[in-house]
C-alpha positions as CSV (number, residue, x, y, z in Angstrom):
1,X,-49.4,67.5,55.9
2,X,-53.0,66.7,54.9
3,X,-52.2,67.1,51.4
4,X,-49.2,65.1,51.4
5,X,-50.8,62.5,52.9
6,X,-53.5,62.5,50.5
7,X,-51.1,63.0,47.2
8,X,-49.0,60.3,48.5
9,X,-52.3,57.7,48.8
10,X,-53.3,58.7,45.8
11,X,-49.7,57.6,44.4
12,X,-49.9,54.1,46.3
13,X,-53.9,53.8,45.1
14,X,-52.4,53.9,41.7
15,X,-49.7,51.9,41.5
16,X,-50.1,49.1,44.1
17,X,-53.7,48.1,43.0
18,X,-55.0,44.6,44.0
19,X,-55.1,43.5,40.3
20,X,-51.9,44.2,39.8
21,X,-52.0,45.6,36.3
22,X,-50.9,49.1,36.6
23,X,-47.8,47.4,38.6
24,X,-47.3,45.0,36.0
25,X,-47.4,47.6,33.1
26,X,-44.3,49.3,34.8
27,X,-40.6,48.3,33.1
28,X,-38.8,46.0,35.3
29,X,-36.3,48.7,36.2
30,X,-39.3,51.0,37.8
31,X,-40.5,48.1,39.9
32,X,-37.3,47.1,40.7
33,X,-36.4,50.6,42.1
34,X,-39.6,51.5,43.5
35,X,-41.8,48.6,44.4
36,X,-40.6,48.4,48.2
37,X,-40.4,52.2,49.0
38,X,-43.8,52.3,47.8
39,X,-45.1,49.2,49.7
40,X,-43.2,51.4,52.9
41,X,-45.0,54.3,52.2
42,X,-48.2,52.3,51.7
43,X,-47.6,50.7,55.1
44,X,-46.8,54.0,56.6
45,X,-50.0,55.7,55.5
46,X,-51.9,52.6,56.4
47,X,-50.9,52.5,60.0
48,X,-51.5,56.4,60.0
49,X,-47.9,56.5,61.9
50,X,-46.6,59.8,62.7
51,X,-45.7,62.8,59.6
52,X,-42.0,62.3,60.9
53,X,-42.2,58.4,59.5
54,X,-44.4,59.4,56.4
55,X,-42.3,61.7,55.5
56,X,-39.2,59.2,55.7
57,X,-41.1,56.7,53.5
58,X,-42.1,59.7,50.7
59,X,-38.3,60.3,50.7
60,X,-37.0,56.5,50.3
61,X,-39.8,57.1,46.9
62,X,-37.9,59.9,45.5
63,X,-35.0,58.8,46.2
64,X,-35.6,55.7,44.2
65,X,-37.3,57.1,42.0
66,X,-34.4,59.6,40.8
67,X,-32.7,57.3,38.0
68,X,-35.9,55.9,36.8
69,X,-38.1,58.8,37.0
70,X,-38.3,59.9,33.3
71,X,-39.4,56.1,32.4
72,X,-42.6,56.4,35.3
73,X,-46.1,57.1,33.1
74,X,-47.1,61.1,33.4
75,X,-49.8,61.1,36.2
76,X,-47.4,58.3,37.8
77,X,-44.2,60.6,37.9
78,X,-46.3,64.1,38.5
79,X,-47.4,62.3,41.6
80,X,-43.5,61.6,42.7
81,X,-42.4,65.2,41.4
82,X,-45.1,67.3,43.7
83,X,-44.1,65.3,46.6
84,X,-42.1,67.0,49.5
């Protein structure tokens, strides 16, 4: 579980930045789908809550993510693809 916690924060780290411009660089269709479940997830691994509740948040991310997956930047979707 240690190394989904840490592939998922590395996922947040990347996306939800405090400059915003990896966000911003996203089409509006990605952010659309995935800007909550990632700010869940973010949340989640923030307030170190159980796995059970991480692990909830990393699939409300894929699932999202399944229709806009192939439009994500490489490191971006490899991130989403090698989580559980």
């Amino acid at each position: 579980m240690d190394a989904v916690r840490r592939t998922a924060s590395t996922l947040v780290d990347l996306v939800l930045t405090d400059d915003y411009v990896y966000l911003d660089a996203l089409t509006d269709d990605v952010q659309s789908e995935l800007l909550t479940p990632l700010a869940m997830l973010s949340e989640a691994l923030d307030d170190r809550v159980d796995d059970a509740l991480v692990i909830a948040a990393i699939r409300a991310v894929k699932s999202s993510s399944q229709g806009v997956l192939a439009q994500c930047p490489p490191q971006m979707r490899a991130l989403i693809e090698s989580l559980p």
